[in-house]
N, C-alpha and C positions, 0 to 999 in steps of 0.2 A: 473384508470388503473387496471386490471388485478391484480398486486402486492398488492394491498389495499385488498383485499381479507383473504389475511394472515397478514396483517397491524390490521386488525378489530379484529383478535383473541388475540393480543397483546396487543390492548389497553385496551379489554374487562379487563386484568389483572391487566392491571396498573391502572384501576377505580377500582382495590377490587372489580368487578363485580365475579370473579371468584375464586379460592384458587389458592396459588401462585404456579406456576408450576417447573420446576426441570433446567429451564434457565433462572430463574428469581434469581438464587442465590444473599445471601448476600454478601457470600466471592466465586467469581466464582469456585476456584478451591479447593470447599469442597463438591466432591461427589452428587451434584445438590443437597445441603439440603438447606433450607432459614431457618437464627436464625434466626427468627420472634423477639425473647427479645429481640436483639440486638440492631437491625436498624428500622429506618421509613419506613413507604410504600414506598415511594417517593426515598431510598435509595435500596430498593430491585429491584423499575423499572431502577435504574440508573446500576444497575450491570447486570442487564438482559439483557442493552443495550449491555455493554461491551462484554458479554459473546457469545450473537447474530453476535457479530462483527468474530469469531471465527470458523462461520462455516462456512464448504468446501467451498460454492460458492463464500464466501467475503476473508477473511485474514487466514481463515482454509488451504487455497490452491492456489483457483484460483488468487486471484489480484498477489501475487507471481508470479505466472505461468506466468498471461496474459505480462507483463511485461517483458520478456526475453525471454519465447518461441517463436520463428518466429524469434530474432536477432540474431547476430554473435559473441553472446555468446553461441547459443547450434547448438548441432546437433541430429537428429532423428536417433535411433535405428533402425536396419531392422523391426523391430518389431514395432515401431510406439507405438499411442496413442489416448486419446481422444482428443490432442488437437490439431491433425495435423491442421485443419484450421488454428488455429494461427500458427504452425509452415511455412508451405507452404504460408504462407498468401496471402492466397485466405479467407478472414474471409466475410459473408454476414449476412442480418441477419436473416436467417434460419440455421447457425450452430449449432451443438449441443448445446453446451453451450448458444446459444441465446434464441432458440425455447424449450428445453425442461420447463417441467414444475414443475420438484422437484427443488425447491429451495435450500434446502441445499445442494446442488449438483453441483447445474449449473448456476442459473440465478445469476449473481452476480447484476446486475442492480437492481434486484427485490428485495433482503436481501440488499441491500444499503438505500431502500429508508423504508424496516419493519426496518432496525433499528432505522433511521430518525424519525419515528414514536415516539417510546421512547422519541426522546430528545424533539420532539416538544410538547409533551406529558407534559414531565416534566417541561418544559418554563412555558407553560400554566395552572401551577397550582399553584396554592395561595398560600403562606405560606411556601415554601420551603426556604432551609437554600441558603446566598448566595452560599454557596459551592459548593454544587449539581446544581443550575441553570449556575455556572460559567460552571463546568464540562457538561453540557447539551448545554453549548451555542458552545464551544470548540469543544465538538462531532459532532455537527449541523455543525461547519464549514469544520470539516476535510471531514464530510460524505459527502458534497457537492462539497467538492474540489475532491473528487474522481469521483462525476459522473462528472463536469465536464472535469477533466483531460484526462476522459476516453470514453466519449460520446460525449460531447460539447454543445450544444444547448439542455437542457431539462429543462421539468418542474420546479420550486422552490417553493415547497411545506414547507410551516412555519407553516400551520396549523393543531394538530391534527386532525386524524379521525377516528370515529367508526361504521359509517355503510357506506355499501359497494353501497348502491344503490344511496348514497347523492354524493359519489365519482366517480364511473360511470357516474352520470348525469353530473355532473362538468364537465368532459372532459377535463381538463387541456391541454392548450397549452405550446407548446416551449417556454421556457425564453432565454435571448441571453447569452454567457458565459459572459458578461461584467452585466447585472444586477444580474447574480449567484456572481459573484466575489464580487461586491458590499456588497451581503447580507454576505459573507462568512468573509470580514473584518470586518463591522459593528462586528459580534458575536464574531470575535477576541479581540475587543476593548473592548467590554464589558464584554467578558471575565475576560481577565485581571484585572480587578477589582473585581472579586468574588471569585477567585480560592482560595482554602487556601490548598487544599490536598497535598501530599509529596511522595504519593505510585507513582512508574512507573508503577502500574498497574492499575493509569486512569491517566486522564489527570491532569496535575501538570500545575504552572507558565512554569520551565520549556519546558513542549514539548508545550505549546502553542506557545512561541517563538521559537521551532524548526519548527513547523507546518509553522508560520510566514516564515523563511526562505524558506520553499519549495515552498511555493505561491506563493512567492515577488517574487523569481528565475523565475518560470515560466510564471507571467505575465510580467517581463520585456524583456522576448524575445519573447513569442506569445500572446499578448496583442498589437493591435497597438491603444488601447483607452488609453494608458497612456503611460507617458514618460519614455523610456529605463532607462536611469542613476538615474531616480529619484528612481526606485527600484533596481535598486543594491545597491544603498547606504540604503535603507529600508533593505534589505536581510542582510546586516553589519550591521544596528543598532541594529536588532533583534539575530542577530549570540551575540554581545555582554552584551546581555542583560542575557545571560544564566549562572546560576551560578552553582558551587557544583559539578559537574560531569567532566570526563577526557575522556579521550582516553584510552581505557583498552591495556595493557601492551602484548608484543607478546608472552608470555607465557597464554594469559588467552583468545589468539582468538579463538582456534579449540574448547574451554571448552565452551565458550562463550553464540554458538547456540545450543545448550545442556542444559542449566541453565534459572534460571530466575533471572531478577533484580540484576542489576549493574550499577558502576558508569557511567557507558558507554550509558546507557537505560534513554530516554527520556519518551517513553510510548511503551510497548508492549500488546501484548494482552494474557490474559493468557487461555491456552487451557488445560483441567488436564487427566491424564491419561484415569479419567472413560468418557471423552468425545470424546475419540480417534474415529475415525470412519476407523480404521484399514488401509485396501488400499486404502481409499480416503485420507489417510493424507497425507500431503504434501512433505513429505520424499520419501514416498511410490513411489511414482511418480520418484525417481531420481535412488532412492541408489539398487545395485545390486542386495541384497536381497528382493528388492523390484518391483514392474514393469519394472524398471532401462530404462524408454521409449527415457528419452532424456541424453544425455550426453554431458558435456563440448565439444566445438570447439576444437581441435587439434590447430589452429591459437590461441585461448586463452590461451590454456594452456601453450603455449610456449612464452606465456609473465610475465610468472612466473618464476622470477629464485631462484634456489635451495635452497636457504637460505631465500625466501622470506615465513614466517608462514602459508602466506596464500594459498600456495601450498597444506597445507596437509589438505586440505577438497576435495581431486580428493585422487579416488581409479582407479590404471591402473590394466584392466585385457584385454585381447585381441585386444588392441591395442586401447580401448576406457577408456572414463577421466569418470568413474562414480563421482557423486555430493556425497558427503557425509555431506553437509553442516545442514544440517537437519536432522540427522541419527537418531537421537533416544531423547528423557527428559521421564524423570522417569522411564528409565527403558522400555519403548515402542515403538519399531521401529518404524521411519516413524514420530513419533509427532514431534510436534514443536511449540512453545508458539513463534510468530512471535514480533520480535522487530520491530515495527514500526517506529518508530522516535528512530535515534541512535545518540549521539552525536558527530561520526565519519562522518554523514551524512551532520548535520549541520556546520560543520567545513569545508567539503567541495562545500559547497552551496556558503560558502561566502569568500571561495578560489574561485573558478570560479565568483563571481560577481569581486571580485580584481583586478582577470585577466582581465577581460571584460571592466571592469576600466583604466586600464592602469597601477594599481596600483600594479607590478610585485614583490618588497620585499615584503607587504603584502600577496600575494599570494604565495611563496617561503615560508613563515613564517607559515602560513596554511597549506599548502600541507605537509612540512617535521612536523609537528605536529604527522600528520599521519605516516608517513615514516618509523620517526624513533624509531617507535613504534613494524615494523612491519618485520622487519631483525633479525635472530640470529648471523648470523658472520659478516664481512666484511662491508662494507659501505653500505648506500642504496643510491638508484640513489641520482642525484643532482639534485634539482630543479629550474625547470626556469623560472617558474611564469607566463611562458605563456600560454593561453587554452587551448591547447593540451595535456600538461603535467598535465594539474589539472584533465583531461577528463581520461586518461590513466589510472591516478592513482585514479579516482574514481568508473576507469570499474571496474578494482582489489579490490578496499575495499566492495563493495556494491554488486559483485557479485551475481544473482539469486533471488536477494530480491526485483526483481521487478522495476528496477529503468533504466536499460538500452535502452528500448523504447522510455522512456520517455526524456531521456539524448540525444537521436540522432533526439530525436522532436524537442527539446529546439531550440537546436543548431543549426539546421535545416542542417540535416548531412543526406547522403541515408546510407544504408548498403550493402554491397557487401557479397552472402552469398555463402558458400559451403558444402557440403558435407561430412562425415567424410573421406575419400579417398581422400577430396582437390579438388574436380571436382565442375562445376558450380553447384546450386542448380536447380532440376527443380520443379516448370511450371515459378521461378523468382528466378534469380540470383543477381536482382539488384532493392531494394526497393528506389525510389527514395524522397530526402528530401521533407517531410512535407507530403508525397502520403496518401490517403485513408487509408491505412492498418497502419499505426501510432497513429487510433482511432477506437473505437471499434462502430459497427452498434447499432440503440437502437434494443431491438430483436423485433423480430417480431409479438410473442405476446400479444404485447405489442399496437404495432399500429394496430392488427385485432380487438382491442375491443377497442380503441380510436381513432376517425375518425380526430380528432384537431389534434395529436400527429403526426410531419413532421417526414420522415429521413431525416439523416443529411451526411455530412460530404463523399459525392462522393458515398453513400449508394442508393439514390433515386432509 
């Protein structure tokens, strides 16, 4: 594929073929310098990976974005965006985003599988600590749980590569998302047994069983190769398994995505001020001083009530809910070091497996975890343990960060959408459950130089 292209210049580094370059950091957020005295080779490609994960078209911006723009969580500016196809979703795959071909920009598909690159990279070399292979198996899994969650049916590439013409020839076919899944537990399992790091700013024990709970969640309701109940009780073993960390306190939400590293934080990514890429950051995109393209729903907003913390990431000015949830770290509007795996997250992964369970105190016991974390006066709702309420209250916490598409996929829920004036949306007011525009098309230059490469998913 096309992507291997920038795959080969990657690797070319991580074999010492080259001198280390300024995103191969050892400590990502020091100014792109590598202390060579520091660390092994093998730990400079593993931070490179990390760092990689950071730009615009992966966790810099877009997978945020793709994830909530187009649902009934935002609305379009008069002014609009780059990413009206997702917003209007009408997505094909000649969208910008699909077809262009600056990477750190747009293809996210393409920076998912250079970063892949790295861990397969680092699997396949001898003599690594188990620490780093743990943290490389754990990467491998999340980065393929992404193209699947978001593609479906592609390639499952485990093996490095460094020249472009041996990968071209290959021609990779479609894998089905049941043998992606396959490989994505296997590296979870064997994970597990390698990881010894403790930073949130790779993968830890930890977010590997946070990671656990998103997958189990999602194969138990769009998998029909395995059995519902057996992974929701998988999503609750994994929820339980996670130690050391809380729910951060409602005094420290709004500071939260502004900061790095907290108890709260299973794995983020970190992004440092001299890696800003100004109005592509993902801030950039919301907040009034900035593009200000989409804005909070008017129907969202008004399921915030006054006392709820989590109100005070919307700025009202003319009658629109600008996003501030992202406004600024270190000092630079618009950044944002993207918390990935939050332990708020995994709390309510396996509150909705609960409820799906039947198992409604459980669920009540989860949900207000959260709750009552998140009021400064008065009582917060009552919980009721049934799925709607864990759904409600996970639109609210997870807000923008990518997870609401994926939540009315789960579910298999349509959205009903409008306008900021409350009027139907046009050319579609009404995405219906599980529809085409729930997953994103592979792009397109992708299948012009792969003739094996199918589309998928009501794309053809």
């Amino acid at each position: 594929m096309i992507i291997m292209k920038y795959i080969r210049y990657i690797l070319l580094i991580a074999l010492g073929v080259m001198s280390s370059c300024n995103f191969l950091d050892v400590e990502p957020n020091v100014n792109g310098k590598v202390r060579t005295g520091e660390m092994s080779e093998p730990q400079d490609v593993l931070n490179g990976a990390y760092r990689e994960m950071g730009r615009t078209s992966y966790y810099g911006r877009n997978t945020y974005v793709f994830g909530d723009v187009g649902t009934d969580n935002i609305v379009v500016r008069s002014s609009g965006g780059r990413f009206n196809d997702n917003y209007f979703n009408t997505k094909n795959s000649r969208t910008s985003e699909s077809v262009d071909d600056t990477y750190d920009i747009s293809n996210q598909m393409g920076q998912i599988y250079r970063v892949l690159n790295h861990a397969n990279t680092l699997i396949h070399t001898a003599g690594i600590t188990d620490d780093i292979k743990g943290q490389s198996l754990a990467l491998r899994a999340f980065l393929n749980f992404d193209l699947v969650r978001f593609y479906g049916d592609v390639p499952l590439v485990t093996e490095p590569s460094s020249d472009l013409n041996e990968v071209v020839a290959s021609k990779p076919t479609n894998n089905t998302a049941a043998e992606i899944y396959a490989q994505i537990e296997k590296d979870l399992t064997e994970a597990k047994g390698l990881i010894t790091n403790t930073s949130s700013f790779k993968f830890t024990l930890n977010a590997v069983y946070g990671l656990e709970t998103r997958v189990f969640l999602t194969r138990a309701l769009e998998d029909t190769n395995v059995d519902k109940n057996t992974y929701l009780q998988k999503v609750i073993d994994s929820y339980n398994m996670i130690t050391g960390v809380s729910v951060m306190e409602a005094g420290d939400y709004i500071k939260y995505f502004n900061n790095k590293e907290s108890a709260e934080t299973l794995f983020e990514v970190i992004i440092a001020g001299a890696q800003s890429r100004g109005s592509d950051d993902l801030g950039a995109l919301y907040i009034r001083s900035g593009y200000g393209a989409y804005t909070c729903s008017p129907d969202f907003y008004s399921l915030f009530s006054n006392d709820d913390v989590r109100q005070g990431v919307f700025y009202l000015e003319n009658g629109l809910f600008y996003i501030n949830k992202f406004a600024e770290s270190e000092g630079v509007v618009g950044l944002h070091s993207p918390k990935v795996l939050r332990y708020s997250e995994a709390v309510l992964n396996a509150a909705e497996a609960q409820a799906l369970l039947g198992n409604t105190a459980d669920a009540i016991t989860l949900t207000d975890m959260i709750r009552s974390k998140r009021y400064t006066t008065g009582t917060a709702p009552v919980s009721t343990g049934l799925i709607d309420d864990v759904l409600a209250e996970r639109r609210l916490e997870l807000c923008f960060e990518g997870h609401r598409m994926f939540d009315l996929r789960r579910n298999n829920m349509d959205m009903n959408l409008i306008n900021s004036d409350g009027t139907a949306r046009a050319p579609k007011a009404n995405i219906p459950a599980r529809d085409q525009q729930f997953y994103f098309p592979i792009p397109q230059n992708e299948l012009n130089v792969n003739s094996n490469l199918k589309q998928i998913n009501g794309y053809e």
